[in-house]
PATINU-936440 format. One line per 2 residues: for each residue x, y, z of N, C-alpha, C. Coordinates in Angstrom, 2 decimals. Layout:
BEGIN
X/Y/Z/X/Y/Z/X/Y/Z  ...
This chain:
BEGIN
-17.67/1.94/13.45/-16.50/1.16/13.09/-16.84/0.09/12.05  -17.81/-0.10/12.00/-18.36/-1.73/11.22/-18.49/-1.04/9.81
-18.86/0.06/9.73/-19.17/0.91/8.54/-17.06/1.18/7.48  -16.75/1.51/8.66/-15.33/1.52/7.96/-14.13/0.22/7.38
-14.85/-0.99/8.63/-14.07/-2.42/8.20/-15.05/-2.62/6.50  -16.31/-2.29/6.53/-17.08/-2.66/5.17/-16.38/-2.11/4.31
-15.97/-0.92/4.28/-15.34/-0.09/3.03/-14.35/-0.73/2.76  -13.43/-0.99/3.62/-12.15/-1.67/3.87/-11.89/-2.58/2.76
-13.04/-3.61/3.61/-13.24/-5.20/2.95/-13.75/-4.67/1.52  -14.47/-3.88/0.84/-15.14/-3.86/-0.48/-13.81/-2.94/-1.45
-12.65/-2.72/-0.72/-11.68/-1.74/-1.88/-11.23/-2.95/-2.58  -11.11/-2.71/-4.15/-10.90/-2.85/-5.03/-9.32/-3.10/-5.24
-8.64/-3.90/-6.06/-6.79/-4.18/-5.65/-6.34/-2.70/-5.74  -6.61/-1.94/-6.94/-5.84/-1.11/-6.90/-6.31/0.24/-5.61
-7.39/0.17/-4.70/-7.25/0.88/-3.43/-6.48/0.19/-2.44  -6.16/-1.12/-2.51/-5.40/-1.68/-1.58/-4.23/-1.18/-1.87
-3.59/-1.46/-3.59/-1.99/-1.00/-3.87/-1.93/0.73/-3.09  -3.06/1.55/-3.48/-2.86/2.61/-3.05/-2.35/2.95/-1.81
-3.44/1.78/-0.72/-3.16/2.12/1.06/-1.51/1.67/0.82  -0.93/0.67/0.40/0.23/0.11/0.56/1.15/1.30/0.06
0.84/1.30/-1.00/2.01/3.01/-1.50/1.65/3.95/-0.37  0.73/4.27/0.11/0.37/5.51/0.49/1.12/5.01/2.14
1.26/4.16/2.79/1.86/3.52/3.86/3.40/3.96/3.83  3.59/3.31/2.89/5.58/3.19/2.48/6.15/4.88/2.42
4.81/5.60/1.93/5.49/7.06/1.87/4.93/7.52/2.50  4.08/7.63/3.65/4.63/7.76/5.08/5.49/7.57/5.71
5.71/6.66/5.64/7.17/5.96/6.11/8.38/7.04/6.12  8.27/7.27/4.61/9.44/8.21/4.17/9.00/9.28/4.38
7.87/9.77/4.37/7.45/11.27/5.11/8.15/11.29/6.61  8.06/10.65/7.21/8.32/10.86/8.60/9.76/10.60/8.66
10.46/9.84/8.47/11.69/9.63/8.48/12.15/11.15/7.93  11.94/11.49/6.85/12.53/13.04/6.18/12.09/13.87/7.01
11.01/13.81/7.80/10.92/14.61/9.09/11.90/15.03/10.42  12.46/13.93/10.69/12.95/13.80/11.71/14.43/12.63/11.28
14.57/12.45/9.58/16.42/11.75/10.14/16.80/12.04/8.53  17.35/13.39/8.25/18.06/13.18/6.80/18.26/12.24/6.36
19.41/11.53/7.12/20.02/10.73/6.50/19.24/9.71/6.02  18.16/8.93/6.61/17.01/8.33/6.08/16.89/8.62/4.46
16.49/10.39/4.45/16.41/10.60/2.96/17.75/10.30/2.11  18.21/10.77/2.85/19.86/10.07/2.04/19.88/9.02/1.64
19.79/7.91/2.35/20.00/6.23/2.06/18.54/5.99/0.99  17.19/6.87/1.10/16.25/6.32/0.41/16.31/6.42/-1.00
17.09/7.98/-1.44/16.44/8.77/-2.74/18.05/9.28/-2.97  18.83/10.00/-2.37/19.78/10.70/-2.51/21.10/10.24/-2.12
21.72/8.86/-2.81/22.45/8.66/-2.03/24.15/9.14/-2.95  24.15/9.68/-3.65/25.16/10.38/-4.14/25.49/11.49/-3.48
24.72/12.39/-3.12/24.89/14.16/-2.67/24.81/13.57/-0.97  25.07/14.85/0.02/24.60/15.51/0.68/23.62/16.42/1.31
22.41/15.43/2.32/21.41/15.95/2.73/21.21/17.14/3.57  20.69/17.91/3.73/20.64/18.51/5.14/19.62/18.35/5.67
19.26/18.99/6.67/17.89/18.77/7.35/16.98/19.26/7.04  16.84/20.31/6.08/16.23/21.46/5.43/15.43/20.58/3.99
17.02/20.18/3.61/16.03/19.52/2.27/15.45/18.23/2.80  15.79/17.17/3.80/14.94/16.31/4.12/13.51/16.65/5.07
13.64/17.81/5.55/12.20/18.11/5.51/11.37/18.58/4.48  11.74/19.27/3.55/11.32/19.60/2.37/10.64/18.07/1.29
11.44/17.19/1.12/11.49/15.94/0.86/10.23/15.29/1.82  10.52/15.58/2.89/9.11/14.48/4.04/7.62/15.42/3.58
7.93/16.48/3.67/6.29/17.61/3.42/6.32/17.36/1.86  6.82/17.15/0.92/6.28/16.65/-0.72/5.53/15.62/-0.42
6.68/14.17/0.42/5.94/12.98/0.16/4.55/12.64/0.76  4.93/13.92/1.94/3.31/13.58/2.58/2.17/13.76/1.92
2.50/14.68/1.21/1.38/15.37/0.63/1.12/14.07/-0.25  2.17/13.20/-1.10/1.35/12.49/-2.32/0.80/11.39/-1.50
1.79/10.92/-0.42/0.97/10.10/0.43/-0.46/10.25/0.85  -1.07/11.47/0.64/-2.40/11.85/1.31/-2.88/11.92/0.38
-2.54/12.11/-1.15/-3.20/11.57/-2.71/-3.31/10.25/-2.45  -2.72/9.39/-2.49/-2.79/8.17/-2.31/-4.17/7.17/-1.43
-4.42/8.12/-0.20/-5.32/7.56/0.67/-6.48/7.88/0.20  -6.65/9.10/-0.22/-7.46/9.59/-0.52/-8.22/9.15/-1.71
-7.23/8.74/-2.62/-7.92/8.23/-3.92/-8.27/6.99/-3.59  -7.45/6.05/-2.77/-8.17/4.64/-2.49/-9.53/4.37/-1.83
-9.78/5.53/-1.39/-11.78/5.71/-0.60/-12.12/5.91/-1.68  -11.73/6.92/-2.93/-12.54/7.63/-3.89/-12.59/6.95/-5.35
-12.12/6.42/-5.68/-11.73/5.53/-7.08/-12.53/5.83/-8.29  -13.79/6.11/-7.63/-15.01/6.70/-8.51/-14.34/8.55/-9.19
-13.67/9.12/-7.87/-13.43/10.50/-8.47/-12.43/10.89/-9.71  -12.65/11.01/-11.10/-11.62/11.10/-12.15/-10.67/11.85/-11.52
-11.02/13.06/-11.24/-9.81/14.21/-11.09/-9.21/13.78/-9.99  -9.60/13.58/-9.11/-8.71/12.92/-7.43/-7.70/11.61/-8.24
-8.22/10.76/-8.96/-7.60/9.52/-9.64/-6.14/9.98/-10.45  -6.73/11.19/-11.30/-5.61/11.94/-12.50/-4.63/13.23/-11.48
-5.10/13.13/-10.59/-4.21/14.27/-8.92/-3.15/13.39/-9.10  -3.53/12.03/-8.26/-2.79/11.14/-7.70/-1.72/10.55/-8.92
-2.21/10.00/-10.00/-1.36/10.09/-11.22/-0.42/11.05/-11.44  -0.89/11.85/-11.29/-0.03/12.64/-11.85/0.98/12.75/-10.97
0.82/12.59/-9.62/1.81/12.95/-8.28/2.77/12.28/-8.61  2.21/10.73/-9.28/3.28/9.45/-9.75/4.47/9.78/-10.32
3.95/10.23/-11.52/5.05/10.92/-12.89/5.25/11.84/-12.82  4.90/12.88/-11.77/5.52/13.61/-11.55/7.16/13.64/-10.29
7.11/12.40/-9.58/7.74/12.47/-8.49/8.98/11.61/-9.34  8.41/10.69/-10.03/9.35/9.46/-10.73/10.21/10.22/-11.57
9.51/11.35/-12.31/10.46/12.47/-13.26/11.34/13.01/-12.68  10.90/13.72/-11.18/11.79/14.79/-10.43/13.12/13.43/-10.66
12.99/12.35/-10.20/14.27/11.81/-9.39/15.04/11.26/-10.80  14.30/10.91/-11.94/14.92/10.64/-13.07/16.10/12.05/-13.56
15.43/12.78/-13.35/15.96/14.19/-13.60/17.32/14.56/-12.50  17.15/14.30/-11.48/18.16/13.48/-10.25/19.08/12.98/-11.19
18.94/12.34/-11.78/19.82/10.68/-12.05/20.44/11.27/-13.25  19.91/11.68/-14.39/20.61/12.15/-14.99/21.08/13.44/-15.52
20.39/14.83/-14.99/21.28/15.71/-14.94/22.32/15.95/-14.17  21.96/15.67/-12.61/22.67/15.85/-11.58/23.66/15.15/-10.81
22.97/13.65/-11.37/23.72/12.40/-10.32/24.05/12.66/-9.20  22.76/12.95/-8.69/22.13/12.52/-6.83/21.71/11.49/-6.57
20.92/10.62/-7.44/20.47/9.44/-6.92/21.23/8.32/-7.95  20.64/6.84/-7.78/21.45/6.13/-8.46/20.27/5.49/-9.07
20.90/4.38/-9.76/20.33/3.71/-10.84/19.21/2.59/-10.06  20.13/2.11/-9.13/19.17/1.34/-8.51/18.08/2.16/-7.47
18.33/3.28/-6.83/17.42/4.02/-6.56/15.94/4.24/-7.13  16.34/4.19/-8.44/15.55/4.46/-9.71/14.35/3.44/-10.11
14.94/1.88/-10.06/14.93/1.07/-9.85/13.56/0.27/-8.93  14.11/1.20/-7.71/12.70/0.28/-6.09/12.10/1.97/-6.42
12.12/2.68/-6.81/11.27/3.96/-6.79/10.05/3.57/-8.27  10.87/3.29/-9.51/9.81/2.83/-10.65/8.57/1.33/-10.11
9.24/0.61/-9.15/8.13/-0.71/-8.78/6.94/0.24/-8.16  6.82/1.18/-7.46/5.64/2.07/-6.66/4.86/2.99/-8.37
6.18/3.66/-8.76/5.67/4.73/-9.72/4.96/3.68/-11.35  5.87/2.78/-11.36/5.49/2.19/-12.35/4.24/1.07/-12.65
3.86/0.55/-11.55/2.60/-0.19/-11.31/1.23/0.08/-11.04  1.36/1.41/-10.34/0.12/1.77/-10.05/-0.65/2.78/-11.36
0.21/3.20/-12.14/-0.53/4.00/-13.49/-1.56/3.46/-13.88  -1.14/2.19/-14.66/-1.97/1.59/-15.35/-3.31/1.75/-15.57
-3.61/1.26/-13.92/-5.17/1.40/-13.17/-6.00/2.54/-13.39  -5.14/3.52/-12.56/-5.24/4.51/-12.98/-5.84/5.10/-14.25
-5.20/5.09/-14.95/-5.25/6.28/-16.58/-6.46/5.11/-17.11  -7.23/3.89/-16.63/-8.06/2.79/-16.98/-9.09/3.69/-16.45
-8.76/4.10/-15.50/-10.52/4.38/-14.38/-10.62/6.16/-14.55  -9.32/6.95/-15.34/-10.04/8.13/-15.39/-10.29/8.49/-16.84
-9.88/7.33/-18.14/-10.31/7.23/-19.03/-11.68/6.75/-18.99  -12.16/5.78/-18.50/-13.47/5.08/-18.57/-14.69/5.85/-18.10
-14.46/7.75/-17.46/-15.30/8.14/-16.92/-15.65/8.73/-18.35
């Protein structure tokens, strides 16, 4: 255990931002697991959920959620770093693409979804350029 509080204590801000993103979409993994409407009020609040696509929705986010953890132990790994990136702009696109082909989600949706997608790049594309 003393070995894992050390790692803990020695992550770097942007493995902390990571645990924190990677927390919040859990959050929303599990909720899309077990309460559509959850996904409804989070991402989709124009359309109609079913339970099908909010599980579909909870098994995506888990997965980037588990990019997320994963890269905050690893920070050193480029490709795990440029995974997780990419999960970013890739997830921030899907819902932009939402917003304006389809108008499923809304503007402000867009909005508390870019503060997660839009902050953590930076770091990122810094630490898998610098390898």
């Amino acid at each position: 255990m003393g070995v894992a509080l050390r790692k803990l204590a020695a992550l770097p801000a942007l493995g902390w931002w990571l645990l924190v993103v990677g927390a919040v979409r859990l959050g929303f993994a599990w909720s899309g697991f077990f309460d559509a409407r959850a996904v409804r009020a989070g991402g989709y609040s124009n359309t109609h959920v079913t339970d099908v696509h909010g599980r579909t929705v909870g098994a995506w986010t888990l997965l980037s959620c588990t990019l997320c953890f994963m890269c905050a132990f690893n920070l050193e790994n480029a490709p795990l770093c440029a995974a997780t990136l990419l999960s970013f702009i890739y997830a921030y696109g899907y819902f932009v693409m939402e917003y304006l082909v389809h108008g499923t989600t809304t503007a402000a949706s867009l909005g508390t979804l870019g503060i997660f997608a839009g902050t953590s790049p930076d770091d990122c594309v810094r630490r898998i350029t610098t390898r």
